[in-house]
Backbone as CSV, one residue per row, in Angstrom:
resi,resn,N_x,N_y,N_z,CA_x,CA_y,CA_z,C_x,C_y,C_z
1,UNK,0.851,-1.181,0.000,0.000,0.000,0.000,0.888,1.231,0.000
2,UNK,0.790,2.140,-0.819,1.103,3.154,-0.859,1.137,4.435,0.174
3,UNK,2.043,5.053,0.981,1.965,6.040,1.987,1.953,7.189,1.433
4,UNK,0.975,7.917,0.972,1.136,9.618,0.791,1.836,10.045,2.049
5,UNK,2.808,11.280,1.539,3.637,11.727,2.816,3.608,13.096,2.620
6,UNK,2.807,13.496,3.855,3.104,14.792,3.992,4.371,15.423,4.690
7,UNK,5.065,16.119,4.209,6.365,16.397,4.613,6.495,17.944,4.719
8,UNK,6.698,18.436,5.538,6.800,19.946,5.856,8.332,20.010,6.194
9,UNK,8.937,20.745,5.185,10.661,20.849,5.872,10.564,22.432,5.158
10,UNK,11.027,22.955,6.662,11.898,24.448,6.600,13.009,24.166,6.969
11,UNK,13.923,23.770,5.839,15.109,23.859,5.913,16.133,24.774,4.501
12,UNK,16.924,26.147,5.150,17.133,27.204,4.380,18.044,25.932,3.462
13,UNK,18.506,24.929,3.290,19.759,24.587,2.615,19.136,23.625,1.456
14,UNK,17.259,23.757,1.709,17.107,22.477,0.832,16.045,23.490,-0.118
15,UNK,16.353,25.381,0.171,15.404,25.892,-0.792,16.212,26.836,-0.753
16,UNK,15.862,27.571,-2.319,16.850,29.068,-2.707,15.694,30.175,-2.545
17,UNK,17.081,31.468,-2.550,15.688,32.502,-2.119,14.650,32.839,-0.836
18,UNK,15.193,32.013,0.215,14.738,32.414,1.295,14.654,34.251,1.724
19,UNK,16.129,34.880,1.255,15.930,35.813,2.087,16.179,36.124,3.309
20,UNK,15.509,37.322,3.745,15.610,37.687,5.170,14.311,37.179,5.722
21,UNK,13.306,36.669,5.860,12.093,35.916,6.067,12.322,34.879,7.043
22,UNK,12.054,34.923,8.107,12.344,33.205,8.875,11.129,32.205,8.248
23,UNK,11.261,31.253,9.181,10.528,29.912,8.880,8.945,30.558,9.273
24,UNK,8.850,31.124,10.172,7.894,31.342,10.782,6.507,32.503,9.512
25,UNK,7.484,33.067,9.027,6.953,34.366,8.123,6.585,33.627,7.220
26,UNK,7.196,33.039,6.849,6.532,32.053,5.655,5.455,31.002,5.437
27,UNK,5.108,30.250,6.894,3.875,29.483,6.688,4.585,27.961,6.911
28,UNK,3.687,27.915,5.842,3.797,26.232,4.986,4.770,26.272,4.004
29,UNK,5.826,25.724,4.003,7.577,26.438,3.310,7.007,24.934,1.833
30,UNK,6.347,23.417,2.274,6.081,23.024,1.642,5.075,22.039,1.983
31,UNK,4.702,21.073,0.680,3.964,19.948,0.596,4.468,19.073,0.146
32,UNK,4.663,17.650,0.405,5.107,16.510,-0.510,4.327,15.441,-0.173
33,UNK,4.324,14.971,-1.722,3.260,14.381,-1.805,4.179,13.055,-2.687
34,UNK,3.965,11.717,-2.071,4.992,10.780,-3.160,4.168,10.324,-3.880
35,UNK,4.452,10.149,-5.081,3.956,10.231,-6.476,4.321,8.291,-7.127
36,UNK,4.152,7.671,-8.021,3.910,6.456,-8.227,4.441,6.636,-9.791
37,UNK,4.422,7.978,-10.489,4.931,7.956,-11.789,5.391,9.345,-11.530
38,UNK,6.510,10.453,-11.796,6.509,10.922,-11.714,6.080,12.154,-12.949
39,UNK,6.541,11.379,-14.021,6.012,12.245,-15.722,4.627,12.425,-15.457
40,UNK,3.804,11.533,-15.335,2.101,11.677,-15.089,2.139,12.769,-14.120
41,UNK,2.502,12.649,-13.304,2.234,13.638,-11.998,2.952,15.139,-12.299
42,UNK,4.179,15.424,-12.849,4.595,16.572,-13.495,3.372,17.473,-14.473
43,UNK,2.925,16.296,-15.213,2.890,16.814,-16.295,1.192,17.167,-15.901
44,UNK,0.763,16.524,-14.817,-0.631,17.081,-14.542,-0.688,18.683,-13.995
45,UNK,0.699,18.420,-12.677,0.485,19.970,-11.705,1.174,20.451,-12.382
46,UNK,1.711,20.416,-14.054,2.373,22.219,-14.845,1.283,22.171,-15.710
47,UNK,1.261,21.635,-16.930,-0.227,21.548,-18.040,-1.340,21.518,-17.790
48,UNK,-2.289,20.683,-16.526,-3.445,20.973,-16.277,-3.214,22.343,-14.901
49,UNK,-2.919,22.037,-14.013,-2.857,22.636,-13.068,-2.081,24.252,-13.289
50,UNK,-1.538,24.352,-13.645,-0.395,25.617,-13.801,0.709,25.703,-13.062
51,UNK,1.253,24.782,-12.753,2.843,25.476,-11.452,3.703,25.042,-12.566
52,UNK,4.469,25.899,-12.096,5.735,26.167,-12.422,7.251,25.361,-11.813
53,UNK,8.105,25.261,-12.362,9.009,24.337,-11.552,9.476,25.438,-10.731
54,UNK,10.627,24.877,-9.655,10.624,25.735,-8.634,11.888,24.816,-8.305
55,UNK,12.706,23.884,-8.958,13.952,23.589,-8.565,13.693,21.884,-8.136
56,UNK,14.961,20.854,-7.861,14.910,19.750,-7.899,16.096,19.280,-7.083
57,UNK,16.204,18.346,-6.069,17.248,17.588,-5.842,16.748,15.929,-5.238
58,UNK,18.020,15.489,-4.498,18.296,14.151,-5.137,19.003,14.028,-3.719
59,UNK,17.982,12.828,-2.955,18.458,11.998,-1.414,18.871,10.547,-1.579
60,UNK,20.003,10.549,-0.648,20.885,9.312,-0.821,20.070,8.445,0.425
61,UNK,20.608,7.467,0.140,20.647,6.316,1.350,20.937,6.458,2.572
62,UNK,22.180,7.740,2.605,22.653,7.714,3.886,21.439,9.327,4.463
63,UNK,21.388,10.116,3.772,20.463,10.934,4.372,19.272,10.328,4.682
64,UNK,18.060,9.411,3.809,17.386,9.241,3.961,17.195,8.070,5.801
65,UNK,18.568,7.704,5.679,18.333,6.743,6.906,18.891,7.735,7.886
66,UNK,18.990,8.747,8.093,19.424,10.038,8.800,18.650,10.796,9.163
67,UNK,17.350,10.992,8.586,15.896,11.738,8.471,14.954,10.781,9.057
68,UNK,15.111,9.102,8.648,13.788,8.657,8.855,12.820,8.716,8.638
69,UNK,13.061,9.537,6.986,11.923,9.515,6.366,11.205,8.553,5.295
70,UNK,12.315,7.764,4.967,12.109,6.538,3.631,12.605,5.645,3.596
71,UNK,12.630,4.794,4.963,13.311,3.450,5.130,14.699,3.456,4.706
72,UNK,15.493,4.280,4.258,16.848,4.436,4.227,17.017,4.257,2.482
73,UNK,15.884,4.684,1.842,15.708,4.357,0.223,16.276,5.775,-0.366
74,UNK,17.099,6.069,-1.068,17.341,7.224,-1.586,16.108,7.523,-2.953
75,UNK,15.822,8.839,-2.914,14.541,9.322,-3.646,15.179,10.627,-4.310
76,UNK,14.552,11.195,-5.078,14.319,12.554,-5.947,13.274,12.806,-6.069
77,UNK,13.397,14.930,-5.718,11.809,15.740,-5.608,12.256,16.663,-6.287
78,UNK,11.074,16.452,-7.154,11.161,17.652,-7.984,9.864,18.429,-7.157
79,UNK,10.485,20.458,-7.442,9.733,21.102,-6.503,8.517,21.987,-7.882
80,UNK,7.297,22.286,-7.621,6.486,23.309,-8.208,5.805,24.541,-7.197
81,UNK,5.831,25.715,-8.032,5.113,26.941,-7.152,3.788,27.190,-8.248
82,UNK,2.887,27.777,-8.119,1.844,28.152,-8.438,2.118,29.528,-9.026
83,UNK,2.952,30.356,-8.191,3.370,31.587,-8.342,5.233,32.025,-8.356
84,UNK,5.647,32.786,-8.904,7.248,32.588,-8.818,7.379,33.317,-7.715
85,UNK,7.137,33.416,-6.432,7.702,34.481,-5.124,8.013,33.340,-4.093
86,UNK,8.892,34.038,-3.315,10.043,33.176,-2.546,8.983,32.695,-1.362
87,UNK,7.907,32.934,-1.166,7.273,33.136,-0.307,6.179,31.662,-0.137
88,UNK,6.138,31.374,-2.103,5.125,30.925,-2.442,5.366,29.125,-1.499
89,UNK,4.033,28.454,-1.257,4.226,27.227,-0.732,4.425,26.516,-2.221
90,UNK,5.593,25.491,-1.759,6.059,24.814,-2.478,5.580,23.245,-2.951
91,UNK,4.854,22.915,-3.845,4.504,21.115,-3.551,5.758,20.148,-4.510
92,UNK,6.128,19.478,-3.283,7.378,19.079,-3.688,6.429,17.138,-3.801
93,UNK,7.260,16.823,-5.224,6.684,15.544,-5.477,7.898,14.865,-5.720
94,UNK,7.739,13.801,-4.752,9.197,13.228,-4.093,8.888,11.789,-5.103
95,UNK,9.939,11.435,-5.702,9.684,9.812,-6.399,10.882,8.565,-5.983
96,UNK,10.525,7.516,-6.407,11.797,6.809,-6.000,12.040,5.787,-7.207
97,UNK,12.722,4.538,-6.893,12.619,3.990,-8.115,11.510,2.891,-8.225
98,UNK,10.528,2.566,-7.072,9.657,1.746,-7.557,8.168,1.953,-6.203
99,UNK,7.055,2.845,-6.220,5.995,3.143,-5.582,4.565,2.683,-6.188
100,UNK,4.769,1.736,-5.379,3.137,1.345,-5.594,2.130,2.245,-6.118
101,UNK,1.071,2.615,-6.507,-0.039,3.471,-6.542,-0.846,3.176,-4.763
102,UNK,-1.152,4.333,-5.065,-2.439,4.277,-4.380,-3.550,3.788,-4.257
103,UNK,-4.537,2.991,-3.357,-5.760,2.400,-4.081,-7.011,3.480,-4.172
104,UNK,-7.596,3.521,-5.107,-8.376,4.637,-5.503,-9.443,4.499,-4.096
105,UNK,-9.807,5.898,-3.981,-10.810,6.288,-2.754,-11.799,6.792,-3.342
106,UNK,-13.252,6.609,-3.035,-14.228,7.088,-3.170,-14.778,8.053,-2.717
107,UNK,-13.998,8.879,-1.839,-14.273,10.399,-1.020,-12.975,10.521,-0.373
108,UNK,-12.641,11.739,0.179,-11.789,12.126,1.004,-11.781,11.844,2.662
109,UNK,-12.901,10.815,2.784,-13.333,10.304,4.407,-12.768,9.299,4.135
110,UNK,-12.327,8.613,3.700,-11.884,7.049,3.751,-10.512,6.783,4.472
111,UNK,-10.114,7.730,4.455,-8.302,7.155,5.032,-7.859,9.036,5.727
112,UNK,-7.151,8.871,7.201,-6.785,9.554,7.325,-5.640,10.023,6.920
113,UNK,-5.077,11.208,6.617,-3.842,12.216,6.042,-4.165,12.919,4.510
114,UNK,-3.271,12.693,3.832,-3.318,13.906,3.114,-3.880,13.581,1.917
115,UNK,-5.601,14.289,1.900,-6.759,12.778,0.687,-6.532,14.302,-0.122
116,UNK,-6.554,15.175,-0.030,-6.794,16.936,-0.782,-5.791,17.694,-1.015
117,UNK,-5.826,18.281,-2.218,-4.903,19.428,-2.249,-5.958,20.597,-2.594
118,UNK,-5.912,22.169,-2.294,-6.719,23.578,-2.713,-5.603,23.890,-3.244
119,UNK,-6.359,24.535,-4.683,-5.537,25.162,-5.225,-6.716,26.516,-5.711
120,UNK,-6.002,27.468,-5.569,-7.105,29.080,-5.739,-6.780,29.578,-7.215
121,UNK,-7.636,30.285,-7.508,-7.532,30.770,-9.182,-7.703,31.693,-8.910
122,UNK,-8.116,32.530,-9.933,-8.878,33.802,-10.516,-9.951,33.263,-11.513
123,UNK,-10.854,34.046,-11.712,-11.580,33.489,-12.308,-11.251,32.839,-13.876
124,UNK,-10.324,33.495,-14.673,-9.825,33.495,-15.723,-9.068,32.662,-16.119
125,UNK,-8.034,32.293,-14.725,-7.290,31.191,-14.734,-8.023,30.059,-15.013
126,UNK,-9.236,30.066,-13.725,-10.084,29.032,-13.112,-10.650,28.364,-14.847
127,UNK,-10.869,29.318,-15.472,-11.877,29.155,-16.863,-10.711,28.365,-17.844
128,UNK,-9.486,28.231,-17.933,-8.031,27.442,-18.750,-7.760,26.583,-17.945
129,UNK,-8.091,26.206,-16.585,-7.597,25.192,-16.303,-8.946,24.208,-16.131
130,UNK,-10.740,24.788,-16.218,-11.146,23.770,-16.643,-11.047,23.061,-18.090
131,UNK,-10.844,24.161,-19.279,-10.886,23.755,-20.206,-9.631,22.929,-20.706
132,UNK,-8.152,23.004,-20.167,-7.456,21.740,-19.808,-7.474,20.853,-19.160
133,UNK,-8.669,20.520,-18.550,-9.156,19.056,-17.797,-10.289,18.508,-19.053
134,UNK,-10.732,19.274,-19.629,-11.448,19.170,-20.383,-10.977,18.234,-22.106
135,UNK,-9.847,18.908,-22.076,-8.776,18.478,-23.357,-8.068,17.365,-23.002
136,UNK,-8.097,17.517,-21.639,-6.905,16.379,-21.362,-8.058,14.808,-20.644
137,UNK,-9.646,14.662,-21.136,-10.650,13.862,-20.845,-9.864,13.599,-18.796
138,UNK,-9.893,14.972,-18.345,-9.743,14.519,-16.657,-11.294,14.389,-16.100
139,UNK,-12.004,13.466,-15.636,-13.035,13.272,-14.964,-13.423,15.083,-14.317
140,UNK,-14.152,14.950,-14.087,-14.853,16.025,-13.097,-15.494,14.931,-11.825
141,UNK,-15.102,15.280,-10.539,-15.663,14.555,-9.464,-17.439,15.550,-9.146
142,UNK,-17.350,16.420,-9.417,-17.832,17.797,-8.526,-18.237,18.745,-8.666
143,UNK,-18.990,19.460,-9.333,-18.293,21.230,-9.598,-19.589,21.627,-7.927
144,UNK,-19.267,22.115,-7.256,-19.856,23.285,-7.034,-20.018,24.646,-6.834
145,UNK,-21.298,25.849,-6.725,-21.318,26.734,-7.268,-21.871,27.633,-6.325
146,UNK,-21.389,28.426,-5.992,-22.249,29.379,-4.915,-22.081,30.431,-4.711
147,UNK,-22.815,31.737,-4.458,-22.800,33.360,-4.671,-21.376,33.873,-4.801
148,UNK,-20.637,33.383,-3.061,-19.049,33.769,-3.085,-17.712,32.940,-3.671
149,UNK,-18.508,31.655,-4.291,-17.218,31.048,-4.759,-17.779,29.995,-5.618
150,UNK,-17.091,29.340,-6.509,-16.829,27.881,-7.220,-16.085,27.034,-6.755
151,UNK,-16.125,25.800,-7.012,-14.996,24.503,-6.627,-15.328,23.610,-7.398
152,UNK,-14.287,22.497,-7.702,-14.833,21.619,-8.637,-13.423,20.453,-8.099
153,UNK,-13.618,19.604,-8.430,-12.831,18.070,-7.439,-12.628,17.347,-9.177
154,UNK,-11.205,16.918,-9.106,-10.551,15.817,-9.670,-9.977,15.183,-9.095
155,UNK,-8.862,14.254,-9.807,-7.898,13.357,-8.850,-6.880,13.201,-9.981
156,UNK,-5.708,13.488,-9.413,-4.180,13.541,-9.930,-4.366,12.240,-10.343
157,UNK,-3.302,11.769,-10.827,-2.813,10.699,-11.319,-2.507,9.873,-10.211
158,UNK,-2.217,9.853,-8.946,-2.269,8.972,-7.756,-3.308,8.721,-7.286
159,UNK,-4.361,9.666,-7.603,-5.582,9.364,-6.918,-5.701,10.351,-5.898
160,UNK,-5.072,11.380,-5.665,-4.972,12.136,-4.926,-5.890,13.568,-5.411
161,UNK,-7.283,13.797,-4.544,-8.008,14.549,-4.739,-7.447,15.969,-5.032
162,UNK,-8.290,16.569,-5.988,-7.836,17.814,-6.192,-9.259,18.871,-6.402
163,UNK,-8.854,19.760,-4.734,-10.293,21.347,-5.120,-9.293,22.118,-6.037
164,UNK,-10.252,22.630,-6.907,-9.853,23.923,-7.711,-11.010,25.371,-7.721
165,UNK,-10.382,26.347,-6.750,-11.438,27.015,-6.229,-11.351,28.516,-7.040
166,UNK,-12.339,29.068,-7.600,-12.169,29.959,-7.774,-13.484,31.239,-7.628
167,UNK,-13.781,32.402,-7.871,-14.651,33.475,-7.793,-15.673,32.595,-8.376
168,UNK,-16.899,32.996,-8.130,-17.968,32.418,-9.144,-18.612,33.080,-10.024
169,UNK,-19.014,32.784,-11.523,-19.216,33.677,-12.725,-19.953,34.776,-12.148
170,UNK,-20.055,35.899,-12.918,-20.578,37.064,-13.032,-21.566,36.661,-13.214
């Protein structure tokens, strides 16, 4: 079975562009999410989704059994921002050389940790990135619609739910 991992690291040596900003000013520095293919999963959060790359490196054996984060398996994450500012939260999609999938979920109640990602638009955006779910035959789980906002639910290529929220039409 597959472990989605949420991983929050503020660490200045594993991101550029920090700045004068501590850990604290910044929030949520990231997200990681381990991925089962990584091309599928790239190519969903830049072409459907919109982020942007945001930089990449590469954990050995001996760090990873140093962290305790991956059974002592060395991995590579590639990082994406939504926006180019140093500020922006980062979703870092960590791969290795062999990850199960996920087993598909029928709601975001089924398993505790990390079943969702929000991602916010503008309305304009919101309107190109349905019509690239649209091109690219991505299911629609969802749309809903209401005075102060829209949302609408897919699922990445892991199976990993996705809100896409934006203003609601004029």
């Amino acid at each position: 079975m597959k472990k989605i991992c949420l991983i929050i690291v503020i660490c200045g040596g594993l991101f550029s562009g920090f700045s004068q900003e501590s850990a604290a000013d910044l929030g949520v520095a990231a997200i990681g999410l381990v991925v089962s293919d990584i091309d599928k999963s790239e190519k969903f959060y830049t072409e459907i989704i919109g982020m942007v790359p945001a930089g990449s490196f590469a954990l050995t054996s001996e760090w990873s059994n140093e962290a305790g984060a991956a059974n002592g398996k060395p991995f590579t994450v590639k990082m994406y921002k939504m926006v180019n500012s140093h500020t922006a939260t980062i979703l870092k999609l960590a791969y290795f050389a062999k990850t199960e999938a996920r087993p598909e979920q029928s709601g975001i109640d089924e398993t505790a940790g990390v079943n969702y990602l929000t991602f916010n638009y503008s309305l304009p955006n919101f309107k190109k990135v349905v019509n690239r779910l649209k091109e690219a035959n991505i299911k629609r789980l969802g749309w809903v619609k209401r005075d102060q906002y829209q949302l609408l639910f897919v699922r990445d290529p892991d199976g990993v739910f996705v809100e896409l929220v934006a203003p609601p039409e004029n």
